[in-house]
C-alpha positions in Angstrom: -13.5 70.9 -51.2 -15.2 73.4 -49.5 -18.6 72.3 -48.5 -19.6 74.9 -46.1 -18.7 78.9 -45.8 -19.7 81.1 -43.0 -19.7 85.1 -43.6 -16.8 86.9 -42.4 -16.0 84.4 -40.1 -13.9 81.0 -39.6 -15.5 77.9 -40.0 -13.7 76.3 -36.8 -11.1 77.8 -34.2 -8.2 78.7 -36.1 -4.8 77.3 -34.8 -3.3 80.3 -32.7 0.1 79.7 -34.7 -1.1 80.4 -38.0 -1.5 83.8 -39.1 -4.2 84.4 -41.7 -4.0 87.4 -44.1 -7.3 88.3 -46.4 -6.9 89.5 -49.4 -8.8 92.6 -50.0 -10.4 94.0 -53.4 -10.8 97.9 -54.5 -13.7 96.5 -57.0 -17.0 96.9 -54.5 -18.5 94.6 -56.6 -16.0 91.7 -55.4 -16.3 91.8 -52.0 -19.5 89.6 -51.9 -17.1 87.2 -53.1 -15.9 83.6 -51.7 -12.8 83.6 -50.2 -10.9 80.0 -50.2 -7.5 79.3 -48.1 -4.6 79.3 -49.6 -0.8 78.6 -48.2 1.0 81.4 -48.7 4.7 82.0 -48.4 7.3 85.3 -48.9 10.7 83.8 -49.1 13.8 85.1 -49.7 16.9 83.5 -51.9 20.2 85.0 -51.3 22.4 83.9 -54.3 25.5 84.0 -53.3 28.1 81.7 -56.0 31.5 81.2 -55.4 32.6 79.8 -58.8 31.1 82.3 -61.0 30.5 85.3 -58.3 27.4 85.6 -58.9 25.4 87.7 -55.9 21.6 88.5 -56.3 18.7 88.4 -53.5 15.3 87.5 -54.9 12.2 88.1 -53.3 9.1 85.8 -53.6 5.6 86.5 -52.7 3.6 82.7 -53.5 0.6 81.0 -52.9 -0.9 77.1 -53.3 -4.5 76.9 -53.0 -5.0 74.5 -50.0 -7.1 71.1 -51.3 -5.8 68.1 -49.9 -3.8 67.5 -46.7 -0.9 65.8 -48.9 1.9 68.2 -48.1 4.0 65.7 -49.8 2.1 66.8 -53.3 4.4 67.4 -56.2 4.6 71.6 -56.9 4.1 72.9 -60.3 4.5 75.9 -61.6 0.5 76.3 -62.9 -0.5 75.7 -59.4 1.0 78.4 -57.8 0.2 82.1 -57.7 1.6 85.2 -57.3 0.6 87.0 -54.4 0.8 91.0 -53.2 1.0 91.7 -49.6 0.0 95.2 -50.5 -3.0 94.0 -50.9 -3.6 91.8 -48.4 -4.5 92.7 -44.4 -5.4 90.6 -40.8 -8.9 91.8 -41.2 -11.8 90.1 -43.3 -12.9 91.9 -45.6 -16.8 93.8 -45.3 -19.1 90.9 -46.9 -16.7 88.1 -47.8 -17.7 84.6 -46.9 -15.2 82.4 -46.3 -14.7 79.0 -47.2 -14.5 75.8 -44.4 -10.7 75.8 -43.0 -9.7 72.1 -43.4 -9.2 70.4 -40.2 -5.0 69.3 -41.1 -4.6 73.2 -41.8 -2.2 73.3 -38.4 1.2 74.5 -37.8 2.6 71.3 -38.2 1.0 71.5 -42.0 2.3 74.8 -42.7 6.0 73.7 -41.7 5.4 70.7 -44.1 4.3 73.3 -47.3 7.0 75.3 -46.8 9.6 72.1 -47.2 7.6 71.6 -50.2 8.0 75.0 -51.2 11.6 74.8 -50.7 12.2 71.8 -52.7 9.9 73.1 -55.7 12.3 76.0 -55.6 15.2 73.7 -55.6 13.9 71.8 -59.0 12.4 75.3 -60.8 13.8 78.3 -59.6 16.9 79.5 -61.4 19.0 82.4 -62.4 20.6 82.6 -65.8 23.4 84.7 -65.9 26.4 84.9 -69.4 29.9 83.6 -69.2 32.9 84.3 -71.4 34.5 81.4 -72.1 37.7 83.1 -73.0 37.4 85.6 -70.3 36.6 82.8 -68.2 34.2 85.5 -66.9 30.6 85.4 -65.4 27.8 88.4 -65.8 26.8 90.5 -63.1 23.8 90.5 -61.4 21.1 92.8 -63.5 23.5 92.6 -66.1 21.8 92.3 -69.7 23.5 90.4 -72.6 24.6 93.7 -74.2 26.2 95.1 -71.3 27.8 92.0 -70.5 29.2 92.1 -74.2 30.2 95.6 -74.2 32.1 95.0 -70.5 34.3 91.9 -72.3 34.9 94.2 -75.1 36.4 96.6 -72.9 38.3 93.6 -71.4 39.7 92.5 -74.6 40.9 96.3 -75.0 44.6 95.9 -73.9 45.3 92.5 -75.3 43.9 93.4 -78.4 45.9 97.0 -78.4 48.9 95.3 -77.4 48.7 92.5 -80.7 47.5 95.7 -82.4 51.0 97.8 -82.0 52.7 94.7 -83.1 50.7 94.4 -86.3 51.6 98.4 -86.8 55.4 97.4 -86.4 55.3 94.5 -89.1 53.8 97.0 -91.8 56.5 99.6 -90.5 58.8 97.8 -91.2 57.4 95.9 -94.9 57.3 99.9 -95.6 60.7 100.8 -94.9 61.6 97.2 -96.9 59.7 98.9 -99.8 61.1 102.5 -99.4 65.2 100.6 -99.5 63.6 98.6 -102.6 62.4 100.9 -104.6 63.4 104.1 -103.5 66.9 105.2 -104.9 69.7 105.8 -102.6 72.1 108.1 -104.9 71.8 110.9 -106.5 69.2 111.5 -109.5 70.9 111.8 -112.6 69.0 114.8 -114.8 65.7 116.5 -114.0 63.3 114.1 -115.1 64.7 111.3 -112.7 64.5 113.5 -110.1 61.3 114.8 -110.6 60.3 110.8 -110.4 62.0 110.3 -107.9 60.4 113.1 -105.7 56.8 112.0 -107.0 57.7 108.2 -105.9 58.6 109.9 -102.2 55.3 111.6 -102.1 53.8 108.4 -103.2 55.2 106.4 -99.8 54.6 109.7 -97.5 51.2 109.5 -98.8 51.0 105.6 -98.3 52.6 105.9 -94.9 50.5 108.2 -93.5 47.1 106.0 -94.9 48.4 103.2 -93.3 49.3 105.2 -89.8 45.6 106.4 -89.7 44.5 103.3 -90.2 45.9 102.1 -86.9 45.4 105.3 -85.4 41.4 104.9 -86.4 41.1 101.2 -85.0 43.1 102.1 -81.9 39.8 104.6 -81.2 37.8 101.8 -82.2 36.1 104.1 -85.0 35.2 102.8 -88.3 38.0 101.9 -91.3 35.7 104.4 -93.5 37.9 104.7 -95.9 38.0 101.9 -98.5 41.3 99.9 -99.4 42.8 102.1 -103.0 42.2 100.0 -106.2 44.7 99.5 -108.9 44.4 101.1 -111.9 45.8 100.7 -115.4 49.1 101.8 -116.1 50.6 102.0 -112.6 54.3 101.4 -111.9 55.4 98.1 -110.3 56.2 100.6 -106.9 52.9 102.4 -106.9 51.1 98.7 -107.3 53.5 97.8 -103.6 52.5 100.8 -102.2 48.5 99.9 -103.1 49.2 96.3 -102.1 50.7 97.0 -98.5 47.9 99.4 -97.7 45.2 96.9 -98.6 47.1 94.5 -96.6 46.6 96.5 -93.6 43.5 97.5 -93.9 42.4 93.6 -94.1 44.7 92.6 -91.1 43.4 95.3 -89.0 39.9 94.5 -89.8 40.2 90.7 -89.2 41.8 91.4 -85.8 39.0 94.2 -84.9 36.7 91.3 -86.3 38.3 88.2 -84.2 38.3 90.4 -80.7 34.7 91.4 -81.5 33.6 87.8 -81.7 35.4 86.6 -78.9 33.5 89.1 -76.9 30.0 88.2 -78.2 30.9 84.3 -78.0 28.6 83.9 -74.8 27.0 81.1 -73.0 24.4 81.1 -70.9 24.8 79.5 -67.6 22.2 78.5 -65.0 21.9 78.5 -61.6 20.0 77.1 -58.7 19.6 77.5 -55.8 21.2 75.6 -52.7 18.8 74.8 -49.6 21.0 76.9 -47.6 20.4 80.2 -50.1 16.3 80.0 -49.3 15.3 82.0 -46.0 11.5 82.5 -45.0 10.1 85.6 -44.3 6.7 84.4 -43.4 4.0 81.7 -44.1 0.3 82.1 -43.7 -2.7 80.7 -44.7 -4.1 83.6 -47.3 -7.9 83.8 -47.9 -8.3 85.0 -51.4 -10.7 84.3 -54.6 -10.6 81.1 -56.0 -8.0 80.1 -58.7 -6.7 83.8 -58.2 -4.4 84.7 -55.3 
């Protein structure tokens, strides 16, 4: 591969249009070290998605040990590295030995890689970003699943308010149904019905103003902590109603809390990748670097 090295030095002329970069080590113990060529390439994808609005510019640092002169070779992930330009420089480093330049290592063969690399990055690189189906609504870029949820939560906020003050107005008005009912219209006749009647007013005040928190609680979004009331023995056909319609809203506001909650949370992912116009190069070198460890 590469037969013969020469110490901090080329092994032929180097092609005046290729830069070279060395990569250097802070371990003094390395730099006795073999240093083989690699291609190298920063690129630069500018995601930029019309159907989902997706905008994101990613930068890549990668290098492809050079061993054959098939430019036409098949990328894979495994054979590529990551590479630091902080780390690199245009000088050799004190005491490497470098490994024989291949002779097709030429311009021409670097603008060959880096159509390779720009296919490889058409098959495997990708960005995965969430979409709201009902929302018909994509994630931002950076955006995590939870903040995505959380932002079609907020979205769902008026339409859910809105079927909310609706649901307030039906058990308004099954209330005032109950209150013509059972409620009497004349006059109590003798103290004792009156003194039942004025209990059975308290008794829908009471029930009225549960019910009103309970809307006023899940219009804050706060939790329905307290528990639908429970019938007990001996209760009056009108104190059961009042129990029933209060347990009735608590359940219908919970299931519509609970419906606007999944819809938020039901999330796809969604993957793209990239078009051959998103990839820009930055620059392409051949990078002289350990073995197997760019």
């Amino acid at each position: 591969m590469h037969p013969t090295t020469k110490k901090g030095n080329l092994s032929r002329p180097a092609d005046q249009n290729v830069r070279h970069l060395f990569q250097h080590s802070e371990n003094p113990r390395d730099r006795e070290i073999e240093l083989v060529p690699f291609f190298c390439v920063e690129a630069r994808i500018d995601f930029n998605d019309i159907r989902t609005g997706f905008r994101e510019t990613v930068s890549l640092s990668k290098a492809l040990e050079i061993y054959s002169d098939n430019a036409d070779l098949l990328w894979t992930d495994d054979m590529i590295r990551d590479v630091d330009f902080a780390r690199t420089s245009a000088h050799v480093p004190v005491g490497a030995r470098l490994a024989a330049l291949p002779d097709f290592v030429n311009a021409g063969f670097i603008s060959l890689m880096e159509n390779q690399f720009a296919q490889y990055l058409l098959r495997s690189f990708e960005a995965r970003i969430f979409r709201n189906f009902d929302l018909n609504l994509y994630s931002l870029s950076g955006e995590s699943r939870p903040d995505f949820c959380r932002r079609c939560l907020e979205l769902f906020d008026g339409p859910k308010r809105r079927e909310m003050d609706g649901l307030h107005e039906v058990f308004i008005r099954k209330l005032e149904q109950t209150r013509q009912k059972y409620l009497g219209t004349t006059e109590p006749d003798g103290l004792e019905q009156a003194k039942a009647e004025s209990r059975n007013r308290d008794a829908f005040s009471r029930c009225a103003e549960r019910i009103a928190d309970l809307f006023y609680r899940a219009e804050l979004m706060m939790d329905l902590a307290v528990p639908p009331p429970q019938y007990l023995l001996g209760m009056q056909e009108y104190e059961e109603k009042l129990i029933s319609l209060e347990a009735e809203a608590h359940r219908a506001i919970t299931d519509l809390a609970g419906r606007y909650n999944e819809k938020a949370r039901a999330i796809d992912e969604y993957i793209l990748h990239p078009n051959l116009k998103d990839i820009h190069f930055v620059r392409s070198c051949v990078l002289w670097a350990p073995k197997g460890a760019a």
